[in-house]
C-alpha positions as CSV (number, residue, x, y, z in Angstrom):
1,X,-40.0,56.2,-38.7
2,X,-43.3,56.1,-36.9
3,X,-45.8,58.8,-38.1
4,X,-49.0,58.5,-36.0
5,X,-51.2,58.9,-38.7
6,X,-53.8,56.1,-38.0
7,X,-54.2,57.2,-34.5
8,X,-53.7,54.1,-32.0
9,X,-52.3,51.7,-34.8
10,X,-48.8,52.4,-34.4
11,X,-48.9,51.5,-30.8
12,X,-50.4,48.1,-31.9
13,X,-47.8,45.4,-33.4
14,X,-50.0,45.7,-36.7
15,X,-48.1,49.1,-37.3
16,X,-46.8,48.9,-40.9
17,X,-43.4,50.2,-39.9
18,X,-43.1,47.4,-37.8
19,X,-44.3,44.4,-39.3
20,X,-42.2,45.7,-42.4
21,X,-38.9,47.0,-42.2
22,X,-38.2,47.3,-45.9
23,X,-38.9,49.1,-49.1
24,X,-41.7,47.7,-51.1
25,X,-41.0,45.0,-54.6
26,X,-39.0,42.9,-55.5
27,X,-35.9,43.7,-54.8
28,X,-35.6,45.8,-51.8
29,X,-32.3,46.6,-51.2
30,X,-30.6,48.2,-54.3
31,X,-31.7,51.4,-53.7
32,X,-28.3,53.0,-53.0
33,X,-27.6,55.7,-51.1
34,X,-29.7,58.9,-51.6
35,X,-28.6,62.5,-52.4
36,X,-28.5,65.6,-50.6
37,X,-32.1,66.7,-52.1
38,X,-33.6,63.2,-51.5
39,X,-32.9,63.6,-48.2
40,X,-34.6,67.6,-48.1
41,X,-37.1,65.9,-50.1
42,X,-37.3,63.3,-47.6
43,X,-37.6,65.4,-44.4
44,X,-40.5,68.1,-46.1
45,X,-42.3,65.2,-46.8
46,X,-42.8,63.8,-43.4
47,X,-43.3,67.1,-41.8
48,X,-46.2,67.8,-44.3
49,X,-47.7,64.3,-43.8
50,X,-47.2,64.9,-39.7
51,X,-49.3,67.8,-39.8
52,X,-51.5,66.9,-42.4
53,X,-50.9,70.0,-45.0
54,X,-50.8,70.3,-48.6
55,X,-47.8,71.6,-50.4
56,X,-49.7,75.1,-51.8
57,X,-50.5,75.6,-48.1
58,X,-47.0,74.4,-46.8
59,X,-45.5,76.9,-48.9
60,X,-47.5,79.4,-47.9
61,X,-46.5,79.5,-44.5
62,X,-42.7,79.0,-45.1
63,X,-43.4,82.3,-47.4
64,X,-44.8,83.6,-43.9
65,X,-41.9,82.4,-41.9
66,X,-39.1,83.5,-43.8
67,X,-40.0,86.8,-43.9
68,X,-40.2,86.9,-39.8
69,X,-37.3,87.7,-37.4
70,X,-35.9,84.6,-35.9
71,X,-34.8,81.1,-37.2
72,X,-37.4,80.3,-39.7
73,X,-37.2,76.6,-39.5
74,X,-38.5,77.0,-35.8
75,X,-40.8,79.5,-36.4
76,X,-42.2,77.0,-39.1
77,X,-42.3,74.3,-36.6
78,X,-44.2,76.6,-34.0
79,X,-46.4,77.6,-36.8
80,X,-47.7,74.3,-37.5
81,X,-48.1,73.5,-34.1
82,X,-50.5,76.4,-33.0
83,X,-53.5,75.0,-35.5
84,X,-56.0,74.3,-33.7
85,X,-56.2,70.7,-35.0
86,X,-53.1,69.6,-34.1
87,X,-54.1,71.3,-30.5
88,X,-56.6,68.9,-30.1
89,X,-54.3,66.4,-31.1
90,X,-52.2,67.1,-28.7
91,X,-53.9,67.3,-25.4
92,X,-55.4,64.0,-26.4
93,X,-59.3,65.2,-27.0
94,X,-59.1,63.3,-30.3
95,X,-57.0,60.4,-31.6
96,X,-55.6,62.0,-35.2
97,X,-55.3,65.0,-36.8
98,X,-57.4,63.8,-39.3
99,X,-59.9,63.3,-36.7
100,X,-59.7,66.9,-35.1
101,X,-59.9,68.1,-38.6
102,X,-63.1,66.4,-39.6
103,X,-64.7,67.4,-36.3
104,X,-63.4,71.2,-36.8
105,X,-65.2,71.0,-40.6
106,X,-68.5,69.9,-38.9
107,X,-68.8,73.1,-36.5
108,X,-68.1,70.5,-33.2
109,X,-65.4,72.8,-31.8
110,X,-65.2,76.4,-30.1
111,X,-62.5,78.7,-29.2
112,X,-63.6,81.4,-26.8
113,X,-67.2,80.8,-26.7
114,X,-67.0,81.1,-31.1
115,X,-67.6,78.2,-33.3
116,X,-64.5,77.5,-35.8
117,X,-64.3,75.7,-38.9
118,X,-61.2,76.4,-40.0
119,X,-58.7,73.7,-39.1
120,X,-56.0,75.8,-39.8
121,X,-56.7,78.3,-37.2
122,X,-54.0,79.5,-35.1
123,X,-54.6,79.3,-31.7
124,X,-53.4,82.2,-29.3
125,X,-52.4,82.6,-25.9
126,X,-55.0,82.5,-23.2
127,X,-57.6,80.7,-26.2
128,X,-59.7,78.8,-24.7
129,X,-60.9,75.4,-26.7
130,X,-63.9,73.8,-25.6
131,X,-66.2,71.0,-28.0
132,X,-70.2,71.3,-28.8
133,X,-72.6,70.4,-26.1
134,X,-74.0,67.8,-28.0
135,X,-74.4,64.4,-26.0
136,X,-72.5,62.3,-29.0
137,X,-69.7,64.9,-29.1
138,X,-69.0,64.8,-25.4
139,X,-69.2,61.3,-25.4
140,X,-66.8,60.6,-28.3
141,X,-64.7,63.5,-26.6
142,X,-64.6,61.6,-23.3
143,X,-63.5,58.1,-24.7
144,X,-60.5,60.0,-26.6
145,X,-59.8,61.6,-23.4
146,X,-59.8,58.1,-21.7
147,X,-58.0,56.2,-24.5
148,X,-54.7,59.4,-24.6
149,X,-54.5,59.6,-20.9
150,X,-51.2,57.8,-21.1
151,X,-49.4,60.4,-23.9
152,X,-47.8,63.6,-22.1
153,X,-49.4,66.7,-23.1
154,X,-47.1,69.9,-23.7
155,X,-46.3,72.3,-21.1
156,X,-47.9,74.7,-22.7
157,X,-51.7,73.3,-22.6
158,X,-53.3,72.9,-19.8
159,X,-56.7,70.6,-20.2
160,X,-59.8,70.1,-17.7
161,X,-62.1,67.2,-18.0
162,X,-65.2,69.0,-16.5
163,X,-65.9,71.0,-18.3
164,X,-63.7,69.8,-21.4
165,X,-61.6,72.7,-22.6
166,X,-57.9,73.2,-23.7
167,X,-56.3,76.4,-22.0
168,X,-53.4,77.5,-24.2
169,X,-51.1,78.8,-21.4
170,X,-47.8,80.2,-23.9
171,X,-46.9,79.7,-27.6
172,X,-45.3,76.5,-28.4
173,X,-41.5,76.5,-28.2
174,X,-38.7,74.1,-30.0
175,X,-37.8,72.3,-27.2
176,X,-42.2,71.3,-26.6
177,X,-42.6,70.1,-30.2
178,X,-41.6,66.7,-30.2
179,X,-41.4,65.8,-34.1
180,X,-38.4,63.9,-35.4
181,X,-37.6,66.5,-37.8
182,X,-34.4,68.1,-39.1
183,X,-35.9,72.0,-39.9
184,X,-33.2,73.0,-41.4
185,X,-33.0,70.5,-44.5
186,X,-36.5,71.9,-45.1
187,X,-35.5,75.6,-44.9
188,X,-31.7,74.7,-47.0
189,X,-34.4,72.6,-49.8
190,X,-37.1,75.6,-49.8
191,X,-34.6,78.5,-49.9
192,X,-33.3,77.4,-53.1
């Protein structure tokens, strides 16, 4: 299963999944068939490496989550998909996570007019996410915009190219976030 975590790679036929289709060594194919908690195992994994979080602060926010009303494992989705770098990610203003987060960390992105540095940052409603005036952020900025103009961005952001900004027009839903996951196996393996 594809990840996206290089940025464009995956779209090139020098994606690993691709050119690979197997398990690593020697013998490939005796791995048998996994259990019930390899396969919870299995599906936390790949939503942590999607978003980019570490366990201590994955758990944190299913701790969050399961104390709120409503089906945690969407909640948890939702959750991960308001932080501001995966916002970025998402209405195409940078290529990766990884690369919203760095430019977060070096002060090159502002939400309402205030400078963040906090990749984690929830976004809210009617937030308003622009990038630095600098000449080599705007620039970098534009070539992302040019290079994601072909991937749909969610209903619920609405982005300008003059002036760059991200509107966030409602709180992400189930049915917007498009990750292959299975919520539940990650709610059934954390519950325990």
């Amino acid at each position: 299963m594809k990840l996206f975590l290089k940025g464009t790679r995956c779209d090139t036929p020098k994606c690993a999944i691709v050119r690979r289709e197997r398990s690593p060594g020697e013998h490939p194919f005796g791995r048998g068939k996994p259990s019930s908690y390899a396969i919870q195992l299995r599906e936390k994994q790949r939503m942590k490496r999607y978003y980019g979080v570490l366990e201590g602060q994955f758990r944190n926010y299913f701790a969050a989550v399961s104390r709120a009303p409503g089906n945690t494992g969407e909640n948890l989705l939702i959750t991960l998909e308001r932080r501001v770098d995966n916002v970025l990610y998402r209405s195409g203003l940078v290529l990766s996570r990884v690369q919203g987060r760095q430019g977060i960390a070096h002060g090159n992105v502002l939400i309402n007019g205030q400078r963040v540095d906090v990749p984690s940052y929830p976004v809210k409603v009617n937030d308003v996410i622009t990038v630095s005036s600098a000449d080599n952020v705007q620039k970098i900025t534009r070539e992302n915009l040019e290079v994601s103009k072909n991937r749909p961005i969610p209903v619920w952001l609405e982005v300008s190219e003059e002036p760059i900004q991200v509107r966030v027009l409602a709180l992400p839903t189930r049915e917007d976030v498009s990750v292959p996951i299975q919520e539940q196996l990650i709610v059934e393996l954390l519950s325990k």
